[in-house]
C-alpha positions as CSV (number, residue, x, y, z in Angstrom):
1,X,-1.6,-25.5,-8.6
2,X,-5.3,-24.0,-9.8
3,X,-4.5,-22.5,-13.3
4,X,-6.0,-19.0,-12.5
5,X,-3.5,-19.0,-9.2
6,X,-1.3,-15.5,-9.6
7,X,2.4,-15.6,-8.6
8,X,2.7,-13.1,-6.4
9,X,6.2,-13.0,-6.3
10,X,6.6,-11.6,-10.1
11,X,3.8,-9.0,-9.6
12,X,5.3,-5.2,-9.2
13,X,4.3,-3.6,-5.9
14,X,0.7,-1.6,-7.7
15,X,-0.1,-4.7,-9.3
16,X,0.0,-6.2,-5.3
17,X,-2.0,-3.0,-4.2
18,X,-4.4,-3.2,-6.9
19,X,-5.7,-7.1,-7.1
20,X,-5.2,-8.2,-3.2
21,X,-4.9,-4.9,-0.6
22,X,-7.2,-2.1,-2.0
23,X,-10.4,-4.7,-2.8
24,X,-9.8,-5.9,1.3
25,X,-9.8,-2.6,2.2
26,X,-13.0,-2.0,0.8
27,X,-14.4,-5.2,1.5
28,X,-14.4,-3.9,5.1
29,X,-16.0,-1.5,4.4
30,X,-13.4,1.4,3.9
31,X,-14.7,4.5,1.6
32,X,-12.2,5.0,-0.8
33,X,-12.9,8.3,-1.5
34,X,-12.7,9.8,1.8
35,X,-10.3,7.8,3.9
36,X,-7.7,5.8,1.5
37,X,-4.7,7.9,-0.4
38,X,-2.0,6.3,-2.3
39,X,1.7,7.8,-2.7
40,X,1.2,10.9,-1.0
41,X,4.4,13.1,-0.7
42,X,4.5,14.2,3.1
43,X,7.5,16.9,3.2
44,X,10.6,17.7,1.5
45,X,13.3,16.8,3.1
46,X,15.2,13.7,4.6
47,X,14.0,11.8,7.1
48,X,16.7,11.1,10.4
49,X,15.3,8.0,12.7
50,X,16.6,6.9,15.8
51,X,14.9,4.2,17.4
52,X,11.4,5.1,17.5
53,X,12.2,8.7,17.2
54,X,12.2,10.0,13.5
55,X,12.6,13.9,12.6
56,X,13.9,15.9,9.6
């Protein structure tokens, strides 16, 4: 194994988001300022799904 290879299994779920997803993203030429959010709260409330069918 290459010394500077990460263990992706031990990072947390931002450090996963930060190093490999958001620098795709923007590789393909995604603006980050217009069209990606991160944790956004939709709604209060809980969330009822039933097969493909979700509702609150």
């Amino acid at each position: 194994m290459h010394n500077n290879t990460i263990k992706k299994a031990k990072l947390s779920e931002t450090d996963i988001i930060s190093k490999f997803i958001l620098p795709s993203i923007k590789n393909a030429g995604w603006d980050d300022m217009r069209q990606i959010r991160q944790e956004v709260k939709l709604r209060d409330g809980k969330v009822i799904v039933r097969g493909q069918i979700g509702m609150r």
